[in-house]
KOLKOL-966898 format. One line per field, with one value per atom (N, C-alpha, C, O): residue in three letters; atom name; x negated, y negated, z negated. Coordinates in Angstrom, 1 decimal, padded with zeros to 4 digits. Atoms other than C-alpha are relative to their C-alpha. Example, Ala and Ser with C-alpha at 12.3 -4.5 7.8 and 13.67 -1.06 7.14 Angstrom:
# KOLKOL-966898
r: Ala,Ala,Ala,Ala,Ser,Ser,Ser,Ser $
a: N,CA,C,O,N,CA,C,O $
X: -000.9,-012.3,-000.9,-001.9,000.9,-013.7,000.8,000.3 $
Y: 001.2,004.5,-001.2,-001.2,001.1,001.1,-001.1,-002.2 $
Z: 000.0,-007.8,000.0,-000.7,000.0,-007.1,-000.8,-000.9 $
***
This chain:
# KOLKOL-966898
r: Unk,Unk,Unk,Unk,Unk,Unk,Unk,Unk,Unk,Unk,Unk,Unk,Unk,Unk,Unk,Unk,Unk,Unk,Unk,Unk,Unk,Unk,Unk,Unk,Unk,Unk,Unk,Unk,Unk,Unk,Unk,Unk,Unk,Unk,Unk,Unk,Unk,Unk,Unk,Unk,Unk,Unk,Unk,Unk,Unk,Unk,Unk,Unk,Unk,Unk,Unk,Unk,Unk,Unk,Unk,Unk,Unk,Unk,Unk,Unk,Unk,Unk,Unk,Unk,Unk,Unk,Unk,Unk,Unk,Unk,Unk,Unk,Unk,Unk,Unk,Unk,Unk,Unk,Unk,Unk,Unk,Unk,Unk,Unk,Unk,Unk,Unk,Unk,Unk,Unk,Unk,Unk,Unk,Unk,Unk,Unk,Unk,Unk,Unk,Unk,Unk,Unk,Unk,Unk,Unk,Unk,Unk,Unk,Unk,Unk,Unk,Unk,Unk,Unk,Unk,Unk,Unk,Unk,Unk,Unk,Unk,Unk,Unk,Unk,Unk,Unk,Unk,Unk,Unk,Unk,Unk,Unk,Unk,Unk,Unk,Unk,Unk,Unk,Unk,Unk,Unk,Unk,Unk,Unk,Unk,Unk,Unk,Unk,Unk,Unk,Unk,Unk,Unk,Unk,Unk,Unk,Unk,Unk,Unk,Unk,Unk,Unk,Unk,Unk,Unk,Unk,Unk,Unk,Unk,Unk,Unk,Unk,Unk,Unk,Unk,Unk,Unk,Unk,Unk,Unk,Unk,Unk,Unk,Unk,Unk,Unk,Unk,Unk,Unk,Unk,Unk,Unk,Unk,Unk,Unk,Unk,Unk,Unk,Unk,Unk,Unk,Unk,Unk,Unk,Unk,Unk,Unk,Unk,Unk,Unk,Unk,Unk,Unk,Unk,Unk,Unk,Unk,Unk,Unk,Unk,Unk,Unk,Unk,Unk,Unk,Unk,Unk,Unk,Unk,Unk,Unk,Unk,Unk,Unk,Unk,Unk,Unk,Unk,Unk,Unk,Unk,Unk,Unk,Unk,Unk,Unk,Unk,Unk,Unk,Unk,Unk,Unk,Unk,Unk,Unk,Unk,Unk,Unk,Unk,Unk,Unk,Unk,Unk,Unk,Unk,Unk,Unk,Unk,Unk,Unk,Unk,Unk,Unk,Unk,Unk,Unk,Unk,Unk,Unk,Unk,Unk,Unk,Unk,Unk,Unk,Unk,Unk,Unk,Unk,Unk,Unk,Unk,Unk,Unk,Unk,Unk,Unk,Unk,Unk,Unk,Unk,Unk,Unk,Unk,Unk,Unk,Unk,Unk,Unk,Unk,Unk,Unk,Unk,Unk,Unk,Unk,Unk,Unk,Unk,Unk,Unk,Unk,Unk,Unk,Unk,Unk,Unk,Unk,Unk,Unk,Unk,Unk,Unk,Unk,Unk,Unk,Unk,Unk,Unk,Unk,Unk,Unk,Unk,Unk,Unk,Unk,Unk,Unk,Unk,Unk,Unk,Unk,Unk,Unk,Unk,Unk,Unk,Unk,Unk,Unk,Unk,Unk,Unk,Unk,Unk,Unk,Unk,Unk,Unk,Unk,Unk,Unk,Unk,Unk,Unk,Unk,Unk,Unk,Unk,Unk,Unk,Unk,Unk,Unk,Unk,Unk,Unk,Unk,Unk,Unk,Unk,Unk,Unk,Unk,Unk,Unk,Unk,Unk,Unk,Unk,Unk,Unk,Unk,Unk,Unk,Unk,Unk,Unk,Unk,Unk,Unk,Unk,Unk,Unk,Unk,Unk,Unk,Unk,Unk,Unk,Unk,Unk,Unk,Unk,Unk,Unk,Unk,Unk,Unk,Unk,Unk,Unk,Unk,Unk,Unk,Unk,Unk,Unk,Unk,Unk,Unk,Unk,Unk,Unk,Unk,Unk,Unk,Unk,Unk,Unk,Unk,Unk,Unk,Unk,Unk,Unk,Unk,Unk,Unk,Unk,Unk,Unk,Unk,Unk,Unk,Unk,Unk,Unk,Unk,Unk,Unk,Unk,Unk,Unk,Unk,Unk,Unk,Unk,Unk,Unk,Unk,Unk,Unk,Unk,Unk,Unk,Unk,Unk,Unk,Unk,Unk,Unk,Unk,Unk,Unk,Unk,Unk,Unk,Unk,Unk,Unk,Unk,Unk,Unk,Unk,Unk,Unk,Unk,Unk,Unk,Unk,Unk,Unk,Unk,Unk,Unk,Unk,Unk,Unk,Unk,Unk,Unk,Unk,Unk,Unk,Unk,Unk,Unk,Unk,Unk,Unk,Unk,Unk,Unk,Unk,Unk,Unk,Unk,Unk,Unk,Unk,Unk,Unk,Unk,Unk,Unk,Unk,Unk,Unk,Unk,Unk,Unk,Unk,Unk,Unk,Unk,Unk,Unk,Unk,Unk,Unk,Unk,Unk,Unk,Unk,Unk,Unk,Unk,Unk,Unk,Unk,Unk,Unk,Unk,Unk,Unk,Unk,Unk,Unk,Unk,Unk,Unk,Unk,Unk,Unk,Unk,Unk,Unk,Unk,Unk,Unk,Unk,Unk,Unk,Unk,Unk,Unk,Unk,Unk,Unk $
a: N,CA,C,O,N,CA,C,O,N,CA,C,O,N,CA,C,O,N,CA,C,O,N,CA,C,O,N,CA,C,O,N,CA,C,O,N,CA,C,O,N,CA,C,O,N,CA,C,O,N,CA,C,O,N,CA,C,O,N,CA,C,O,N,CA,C,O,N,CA,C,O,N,CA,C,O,N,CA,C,O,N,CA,C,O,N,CA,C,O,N,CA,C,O,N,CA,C,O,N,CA,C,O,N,CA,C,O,N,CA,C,O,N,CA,C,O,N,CA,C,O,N,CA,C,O,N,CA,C,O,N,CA,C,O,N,CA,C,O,N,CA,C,O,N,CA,C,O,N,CA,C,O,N,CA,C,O,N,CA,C,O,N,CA,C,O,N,CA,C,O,N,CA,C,O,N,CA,C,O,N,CA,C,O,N,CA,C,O,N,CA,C,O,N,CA,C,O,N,CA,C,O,N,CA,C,O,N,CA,C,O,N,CA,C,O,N,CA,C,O,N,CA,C,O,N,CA,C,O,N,CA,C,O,N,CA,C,O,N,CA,C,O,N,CA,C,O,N,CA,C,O,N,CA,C,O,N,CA,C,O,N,CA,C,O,N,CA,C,O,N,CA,C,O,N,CA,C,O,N,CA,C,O,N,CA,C,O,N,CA,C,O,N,CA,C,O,N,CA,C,O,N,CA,C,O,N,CA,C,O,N,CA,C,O,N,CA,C,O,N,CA,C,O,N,CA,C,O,N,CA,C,O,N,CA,C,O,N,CA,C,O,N,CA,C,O,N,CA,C,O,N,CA,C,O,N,CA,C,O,N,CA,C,O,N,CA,C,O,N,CA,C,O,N,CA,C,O,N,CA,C,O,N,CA,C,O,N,CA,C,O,N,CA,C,O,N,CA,C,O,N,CA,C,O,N,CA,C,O,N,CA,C,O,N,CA,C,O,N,CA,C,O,N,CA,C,O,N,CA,C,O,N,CA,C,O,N,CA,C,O,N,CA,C,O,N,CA,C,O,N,CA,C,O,N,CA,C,O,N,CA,C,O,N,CA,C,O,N,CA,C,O,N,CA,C,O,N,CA,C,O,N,CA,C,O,N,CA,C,O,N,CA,C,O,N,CA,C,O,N,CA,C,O,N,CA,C,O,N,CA,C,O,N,CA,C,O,N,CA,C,O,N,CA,C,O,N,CA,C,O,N,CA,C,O,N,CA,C,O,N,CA,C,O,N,CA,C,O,N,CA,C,O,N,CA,C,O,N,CA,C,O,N,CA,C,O,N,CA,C,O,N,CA,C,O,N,CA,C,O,N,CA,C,O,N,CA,C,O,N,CA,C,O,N,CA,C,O,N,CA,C,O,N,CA,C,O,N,CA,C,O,N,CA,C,O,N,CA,C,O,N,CA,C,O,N,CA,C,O,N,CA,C,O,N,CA,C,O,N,CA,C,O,N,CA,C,O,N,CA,C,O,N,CA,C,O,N,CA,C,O,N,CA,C,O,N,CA,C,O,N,CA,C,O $
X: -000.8,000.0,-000.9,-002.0,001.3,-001.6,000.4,001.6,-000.1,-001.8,001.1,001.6,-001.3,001.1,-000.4,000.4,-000.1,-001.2,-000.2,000.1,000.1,-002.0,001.5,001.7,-001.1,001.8,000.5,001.3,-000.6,002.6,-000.8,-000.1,000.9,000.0,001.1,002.0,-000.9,001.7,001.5,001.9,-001.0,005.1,-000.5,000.3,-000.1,003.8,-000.5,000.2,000.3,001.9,001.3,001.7,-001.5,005.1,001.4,002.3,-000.4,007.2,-000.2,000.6,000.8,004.7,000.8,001.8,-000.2,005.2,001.7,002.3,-001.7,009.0,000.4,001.1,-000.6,009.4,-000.7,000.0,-000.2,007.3,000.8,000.9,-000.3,008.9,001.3,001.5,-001.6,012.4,000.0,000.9,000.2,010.8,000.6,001.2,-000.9,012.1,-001.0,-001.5,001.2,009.8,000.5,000.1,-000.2,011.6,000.1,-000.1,000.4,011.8,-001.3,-001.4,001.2,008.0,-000.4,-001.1,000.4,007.8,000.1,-000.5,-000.3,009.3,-001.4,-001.7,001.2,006.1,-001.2,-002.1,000.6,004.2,000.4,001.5,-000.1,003.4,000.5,000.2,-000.7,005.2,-001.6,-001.6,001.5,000.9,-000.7,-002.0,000.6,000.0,-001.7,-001.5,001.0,-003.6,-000.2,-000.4,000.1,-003.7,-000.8,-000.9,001.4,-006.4,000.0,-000.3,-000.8,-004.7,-001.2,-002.3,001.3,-006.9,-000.4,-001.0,000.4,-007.2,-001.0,-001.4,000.7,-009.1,000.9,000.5,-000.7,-006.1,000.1,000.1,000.0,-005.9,001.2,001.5,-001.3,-002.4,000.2,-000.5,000.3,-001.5,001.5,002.2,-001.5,001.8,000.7,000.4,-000.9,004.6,000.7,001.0,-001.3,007.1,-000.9,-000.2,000.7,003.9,-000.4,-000.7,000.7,003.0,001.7,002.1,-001.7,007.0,000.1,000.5,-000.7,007.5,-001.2,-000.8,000.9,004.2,000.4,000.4,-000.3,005.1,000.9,000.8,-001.3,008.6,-000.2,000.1,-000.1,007.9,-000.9,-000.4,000.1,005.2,001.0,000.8,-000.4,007.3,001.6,002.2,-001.1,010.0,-000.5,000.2,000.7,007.4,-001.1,-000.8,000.9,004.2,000.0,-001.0,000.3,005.0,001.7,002.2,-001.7,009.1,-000.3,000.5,000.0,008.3,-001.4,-002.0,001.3,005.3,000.4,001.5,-000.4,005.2,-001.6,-002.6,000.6,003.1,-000.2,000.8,000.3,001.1,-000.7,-001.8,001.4,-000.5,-001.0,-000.3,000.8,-003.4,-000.4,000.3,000.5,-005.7,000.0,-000.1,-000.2,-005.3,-000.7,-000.6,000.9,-007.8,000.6,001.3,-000.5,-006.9,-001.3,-002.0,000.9,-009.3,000.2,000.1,-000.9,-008.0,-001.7,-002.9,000.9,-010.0,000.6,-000.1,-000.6,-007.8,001.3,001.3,-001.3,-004.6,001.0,001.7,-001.5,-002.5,-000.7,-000.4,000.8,-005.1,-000.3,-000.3,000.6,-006.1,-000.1,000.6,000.6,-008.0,000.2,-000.1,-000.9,-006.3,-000.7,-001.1,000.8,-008.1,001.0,001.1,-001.0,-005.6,-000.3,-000.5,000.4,-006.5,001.3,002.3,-001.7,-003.5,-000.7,-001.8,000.2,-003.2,002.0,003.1,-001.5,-000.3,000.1,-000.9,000.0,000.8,001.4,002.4,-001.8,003.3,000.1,001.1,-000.5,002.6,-000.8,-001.2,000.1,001.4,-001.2,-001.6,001.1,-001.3,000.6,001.8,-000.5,-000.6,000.9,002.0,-001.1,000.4,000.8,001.6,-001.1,002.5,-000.3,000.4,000.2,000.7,-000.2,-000.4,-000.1,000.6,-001.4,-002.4,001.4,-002.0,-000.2,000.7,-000.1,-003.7,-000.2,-000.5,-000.5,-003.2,-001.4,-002.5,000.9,-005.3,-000.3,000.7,-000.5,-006.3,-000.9,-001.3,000.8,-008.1,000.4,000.7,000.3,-008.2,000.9,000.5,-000.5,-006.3,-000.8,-001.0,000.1,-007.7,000.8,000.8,-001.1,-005.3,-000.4,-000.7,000.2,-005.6,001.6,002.4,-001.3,-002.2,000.0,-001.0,-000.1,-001.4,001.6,002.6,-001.4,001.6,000.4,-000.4,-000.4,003.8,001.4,002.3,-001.2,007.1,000.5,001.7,-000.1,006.7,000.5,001.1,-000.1,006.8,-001.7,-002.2,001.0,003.5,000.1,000.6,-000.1,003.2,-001.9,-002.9,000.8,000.4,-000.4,000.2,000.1,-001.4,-001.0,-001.0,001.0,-004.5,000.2,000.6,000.1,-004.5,-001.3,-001.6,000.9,-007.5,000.2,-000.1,-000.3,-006.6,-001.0,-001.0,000.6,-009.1,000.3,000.8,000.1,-009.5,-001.1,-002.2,001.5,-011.7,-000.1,000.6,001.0,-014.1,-001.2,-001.9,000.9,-015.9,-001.4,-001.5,001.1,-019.4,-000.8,-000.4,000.4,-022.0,-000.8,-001.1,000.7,-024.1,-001.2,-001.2,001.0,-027.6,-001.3,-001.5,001.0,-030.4,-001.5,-002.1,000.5,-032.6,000.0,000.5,-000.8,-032.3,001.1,001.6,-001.7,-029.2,000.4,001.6,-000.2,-029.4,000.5,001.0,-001.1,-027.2,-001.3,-001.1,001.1,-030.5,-000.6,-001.7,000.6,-031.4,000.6,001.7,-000.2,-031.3,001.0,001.2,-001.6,-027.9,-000.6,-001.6,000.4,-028.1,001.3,002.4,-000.5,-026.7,000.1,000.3,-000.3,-026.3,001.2,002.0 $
Y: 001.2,000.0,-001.2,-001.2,001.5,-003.8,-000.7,-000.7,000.7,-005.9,-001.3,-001.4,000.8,-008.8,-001.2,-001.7,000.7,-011.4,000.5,-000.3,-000.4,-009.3,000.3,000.2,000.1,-008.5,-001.2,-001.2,001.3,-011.9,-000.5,-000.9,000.7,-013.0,001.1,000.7,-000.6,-010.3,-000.3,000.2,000.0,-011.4,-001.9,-002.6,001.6,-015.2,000.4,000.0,-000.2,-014.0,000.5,-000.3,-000.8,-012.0,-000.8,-000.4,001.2,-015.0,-001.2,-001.7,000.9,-017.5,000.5,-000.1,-000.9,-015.3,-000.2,-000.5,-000.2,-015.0,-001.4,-001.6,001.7,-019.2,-000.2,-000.4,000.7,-020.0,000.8,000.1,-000.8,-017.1,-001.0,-001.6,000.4,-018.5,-001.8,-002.6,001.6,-022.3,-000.7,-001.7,000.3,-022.7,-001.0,-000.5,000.8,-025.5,-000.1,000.4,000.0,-026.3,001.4,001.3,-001.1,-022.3,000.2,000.7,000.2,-022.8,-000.4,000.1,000.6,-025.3,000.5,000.1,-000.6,-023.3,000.7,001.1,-001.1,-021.6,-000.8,-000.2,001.1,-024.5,-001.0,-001.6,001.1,-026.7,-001.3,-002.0,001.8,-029.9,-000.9,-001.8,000.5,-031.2,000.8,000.8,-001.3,-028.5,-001.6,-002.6,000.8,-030.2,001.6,002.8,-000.9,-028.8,-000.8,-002.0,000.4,-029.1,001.3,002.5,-001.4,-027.9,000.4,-000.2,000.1,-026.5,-000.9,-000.5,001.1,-029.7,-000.8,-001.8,000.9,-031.3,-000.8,-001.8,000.9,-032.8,000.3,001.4,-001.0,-033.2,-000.7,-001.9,001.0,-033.5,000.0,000.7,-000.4,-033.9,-000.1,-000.9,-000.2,-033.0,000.9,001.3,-001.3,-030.2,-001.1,-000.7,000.5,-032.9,-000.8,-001.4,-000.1,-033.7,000.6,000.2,-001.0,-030.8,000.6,001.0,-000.7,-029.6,-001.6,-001.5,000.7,-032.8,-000.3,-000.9,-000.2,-032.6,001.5,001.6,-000.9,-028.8,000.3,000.8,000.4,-029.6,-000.4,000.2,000.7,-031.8,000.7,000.7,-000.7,-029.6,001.5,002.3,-001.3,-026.8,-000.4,000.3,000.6,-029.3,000.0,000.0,000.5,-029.8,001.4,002.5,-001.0,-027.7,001.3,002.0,-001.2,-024.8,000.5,001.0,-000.4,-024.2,001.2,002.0,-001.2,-021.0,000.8,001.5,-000.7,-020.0,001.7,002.1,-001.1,-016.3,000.3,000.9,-000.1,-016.2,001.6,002.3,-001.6,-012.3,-000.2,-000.8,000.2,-012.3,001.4,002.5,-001.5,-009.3,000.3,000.9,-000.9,-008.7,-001.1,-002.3,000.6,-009.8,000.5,001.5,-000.6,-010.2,-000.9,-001.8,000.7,-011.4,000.3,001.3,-000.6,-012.1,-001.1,-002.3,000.7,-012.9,-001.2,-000.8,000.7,-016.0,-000.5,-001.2,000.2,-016.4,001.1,002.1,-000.7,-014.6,-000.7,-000.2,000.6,-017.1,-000.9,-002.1,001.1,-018.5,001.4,002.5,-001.2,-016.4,-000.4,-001.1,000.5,-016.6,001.1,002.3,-000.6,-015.5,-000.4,-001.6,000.1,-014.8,000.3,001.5,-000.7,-014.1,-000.3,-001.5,-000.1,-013.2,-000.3,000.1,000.2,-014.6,-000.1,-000.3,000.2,-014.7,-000.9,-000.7,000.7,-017.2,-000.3,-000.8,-000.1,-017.1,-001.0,-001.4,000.7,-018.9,-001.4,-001.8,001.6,-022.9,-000.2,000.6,001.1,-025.7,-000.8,-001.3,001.4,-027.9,-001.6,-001.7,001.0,-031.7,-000.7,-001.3,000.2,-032.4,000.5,000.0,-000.7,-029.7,001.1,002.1,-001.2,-027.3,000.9,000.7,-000.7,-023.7,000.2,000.0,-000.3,-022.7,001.4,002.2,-001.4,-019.5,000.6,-000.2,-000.4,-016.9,-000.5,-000.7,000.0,-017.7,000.6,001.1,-000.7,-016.5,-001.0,-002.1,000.8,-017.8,000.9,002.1,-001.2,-017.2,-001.2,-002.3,001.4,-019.6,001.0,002.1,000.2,-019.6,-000.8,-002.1,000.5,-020.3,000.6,001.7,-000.5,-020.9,000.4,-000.6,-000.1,-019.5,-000.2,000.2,000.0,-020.3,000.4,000.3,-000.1,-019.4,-000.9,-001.1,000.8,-021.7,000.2,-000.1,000.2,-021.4,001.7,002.0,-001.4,-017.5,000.5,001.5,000.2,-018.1,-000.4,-001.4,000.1,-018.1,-000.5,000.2,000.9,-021.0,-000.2,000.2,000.8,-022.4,-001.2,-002.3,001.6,-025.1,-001.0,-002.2,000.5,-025.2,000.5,001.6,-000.7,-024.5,-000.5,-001.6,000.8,-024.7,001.4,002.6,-000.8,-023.1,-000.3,-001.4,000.4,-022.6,001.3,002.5,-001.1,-021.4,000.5,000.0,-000.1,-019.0,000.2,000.5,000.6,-019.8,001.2,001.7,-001.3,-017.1,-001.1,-002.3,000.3,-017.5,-000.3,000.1,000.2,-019.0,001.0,001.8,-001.7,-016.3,-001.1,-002.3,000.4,-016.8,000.3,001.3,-000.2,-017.3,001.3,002.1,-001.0,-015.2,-000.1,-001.0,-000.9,-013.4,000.1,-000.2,-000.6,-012.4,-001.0,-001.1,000.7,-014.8,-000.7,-000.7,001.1,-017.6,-001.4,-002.1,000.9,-020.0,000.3,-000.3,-000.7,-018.3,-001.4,-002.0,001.3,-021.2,001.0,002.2,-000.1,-021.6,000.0,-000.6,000.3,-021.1,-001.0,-000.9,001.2,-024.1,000.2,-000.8,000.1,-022.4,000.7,000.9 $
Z: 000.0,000.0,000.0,-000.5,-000.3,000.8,-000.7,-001.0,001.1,-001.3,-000.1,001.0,-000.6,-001.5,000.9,001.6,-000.6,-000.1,001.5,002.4,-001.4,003.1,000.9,002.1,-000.4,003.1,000.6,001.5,-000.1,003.3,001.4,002.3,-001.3,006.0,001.1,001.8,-001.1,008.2,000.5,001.5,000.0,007.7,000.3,000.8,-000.5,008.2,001.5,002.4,-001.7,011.7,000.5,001.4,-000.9,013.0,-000.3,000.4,-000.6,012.4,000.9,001.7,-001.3,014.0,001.3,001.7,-001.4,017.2,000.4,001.4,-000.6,016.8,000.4,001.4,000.2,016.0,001.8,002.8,-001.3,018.9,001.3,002.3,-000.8,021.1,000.3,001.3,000.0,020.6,-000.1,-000.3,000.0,020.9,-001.1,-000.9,001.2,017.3,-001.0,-002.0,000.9,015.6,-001.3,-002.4,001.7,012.8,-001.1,-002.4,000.5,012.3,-000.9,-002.1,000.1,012.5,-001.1,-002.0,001.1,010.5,-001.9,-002.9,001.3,007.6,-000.8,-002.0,000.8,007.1,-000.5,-001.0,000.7,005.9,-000.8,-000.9,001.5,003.0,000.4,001.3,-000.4,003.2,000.2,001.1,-000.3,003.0,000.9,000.7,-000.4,005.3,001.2,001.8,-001.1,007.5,001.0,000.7,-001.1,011.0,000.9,001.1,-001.2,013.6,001.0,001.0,-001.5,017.2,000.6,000.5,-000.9,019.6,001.2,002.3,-001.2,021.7,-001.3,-000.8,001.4,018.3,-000.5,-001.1,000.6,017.3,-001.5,-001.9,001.5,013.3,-000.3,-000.1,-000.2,012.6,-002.1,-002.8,001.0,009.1,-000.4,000.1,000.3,007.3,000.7,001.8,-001.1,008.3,000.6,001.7,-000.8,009.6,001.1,001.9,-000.9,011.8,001.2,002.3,-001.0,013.1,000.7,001.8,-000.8,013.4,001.6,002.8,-001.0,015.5,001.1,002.1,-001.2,017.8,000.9,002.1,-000.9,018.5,000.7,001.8,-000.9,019.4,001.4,002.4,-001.2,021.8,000.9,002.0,-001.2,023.7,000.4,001.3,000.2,023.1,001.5,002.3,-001.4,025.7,001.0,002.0,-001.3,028.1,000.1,000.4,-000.8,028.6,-000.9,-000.8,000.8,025.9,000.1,-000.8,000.4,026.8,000.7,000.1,-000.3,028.8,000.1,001.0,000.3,027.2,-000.8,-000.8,000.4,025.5,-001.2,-000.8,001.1,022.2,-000.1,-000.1,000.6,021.3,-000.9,-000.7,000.7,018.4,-000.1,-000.1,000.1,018.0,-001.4,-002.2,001.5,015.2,-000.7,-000.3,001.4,011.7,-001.5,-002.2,001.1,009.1,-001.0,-000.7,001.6,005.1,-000.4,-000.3,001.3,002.6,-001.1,-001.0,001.2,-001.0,-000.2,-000.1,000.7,-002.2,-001.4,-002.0,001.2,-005.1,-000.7,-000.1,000.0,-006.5,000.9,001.8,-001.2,-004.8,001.1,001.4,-001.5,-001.6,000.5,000.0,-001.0,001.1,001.1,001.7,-002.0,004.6,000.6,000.4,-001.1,007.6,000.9,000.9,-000.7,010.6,001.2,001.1,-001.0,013.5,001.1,001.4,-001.9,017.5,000.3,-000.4,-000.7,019.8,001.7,002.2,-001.2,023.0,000.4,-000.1,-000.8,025.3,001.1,001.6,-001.3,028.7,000.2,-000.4,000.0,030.4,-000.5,-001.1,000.3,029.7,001.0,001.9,-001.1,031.7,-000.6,-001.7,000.2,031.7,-000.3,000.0,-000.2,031.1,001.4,001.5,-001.3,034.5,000.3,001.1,-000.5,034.8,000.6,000.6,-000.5,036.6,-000.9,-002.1,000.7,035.8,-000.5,000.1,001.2,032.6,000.4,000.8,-000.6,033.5,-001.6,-002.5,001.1,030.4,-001.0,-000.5,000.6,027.6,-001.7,-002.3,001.4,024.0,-001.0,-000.7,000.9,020.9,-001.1,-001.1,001.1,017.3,-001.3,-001.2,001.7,013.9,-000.7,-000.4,001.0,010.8,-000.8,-000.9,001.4,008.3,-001.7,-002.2,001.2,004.7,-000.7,-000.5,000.6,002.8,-001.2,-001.7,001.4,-000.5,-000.7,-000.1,000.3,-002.6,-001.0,-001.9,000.3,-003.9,-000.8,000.1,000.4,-006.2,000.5,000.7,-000.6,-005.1,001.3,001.5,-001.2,-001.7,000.8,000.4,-000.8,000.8,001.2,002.2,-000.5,002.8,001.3,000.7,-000.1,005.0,000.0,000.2,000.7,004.0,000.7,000.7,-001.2,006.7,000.7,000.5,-001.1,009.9,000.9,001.0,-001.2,012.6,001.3,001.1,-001.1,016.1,001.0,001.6,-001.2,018.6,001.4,001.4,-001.1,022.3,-000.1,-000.3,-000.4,023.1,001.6,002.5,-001.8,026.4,-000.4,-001.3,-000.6,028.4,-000.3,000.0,-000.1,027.5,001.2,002.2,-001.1,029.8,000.3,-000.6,-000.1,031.5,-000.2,000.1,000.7,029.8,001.4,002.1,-001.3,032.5,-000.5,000.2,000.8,029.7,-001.3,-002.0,001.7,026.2,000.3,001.3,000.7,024.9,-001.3,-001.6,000.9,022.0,-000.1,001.1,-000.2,021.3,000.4,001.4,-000.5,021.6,001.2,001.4,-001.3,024.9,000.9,000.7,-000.9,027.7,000.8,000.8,-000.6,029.7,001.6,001.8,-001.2,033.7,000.0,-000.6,-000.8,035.4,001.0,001.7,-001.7,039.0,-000.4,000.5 $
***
């Protein structure tokens, strides 16, 4: 049996997924702290839920209304009885670029901190990034190995 904070991260990722599936922000929004700080993966840092509900809304009208949210793997690790870091793989297909054209499928990764609150588990940080195909390395394998530029 897992523990209640890994329970809880599972049942906050498998909402995520459903809220944005069904384009439901204020759904969304339910799953955070009224102070929750979020930093989207464009570097935006938004701060507050009635912030972040009314920035996702609105792409959620325009370049995220026929998007399709998957999330994959899911790591927990308790930093307190009531905090915990969430590691969650996603992938989203199906939105638009700013202009409007189509987004080709993409994935990334949140880190979220959860905390519990009034017996209820909330998020309270979010940071959402894309991940980008690495550059092919002209030599080593290392991460300090020089980048080819052809």
């Amino acid at each position: 049996m897992s523990a209640p904070f890994e329970q809880a991260a599972r049942t906050i990722a498998a909402e995520w997924e459903a809220a944005w599936n069904a384009h439901d922000m204020a759904r969304m929004a339910r799953l955070l702290t009224d102070d929750v700080d979020w930093v989207t993966v464009a570097a935006g840092h938004l701060k507050g839920r009635l912030e972040v509900e009314r920035v996702h809304a609105a792409l959620h009208e325009t370049q995220f209304q026929a998007s399709v949210w998957s999330n994959h793997e899911l790591e927990v690790h308790a930093v307190k009885a009531d905090v915990s870091l969430v590691h969650l793989r996603w992938s989203v297909r199906g939105d638009l670029d700013p202009d409007g054209s189509p987004r080709p499928p993409r994935n990334g990764i949140f880190s979220w901190l959860l905390v519990e609150q009034q017996s209820a588990w909330r998020i309270r940080a979010a940071q959402g990034t894309n991940a980008v195909v690495p550059p092919v390395h002209a030599q080593g394998t290392g991460s300090n190995a020089p980048v080819s530029t052809r």
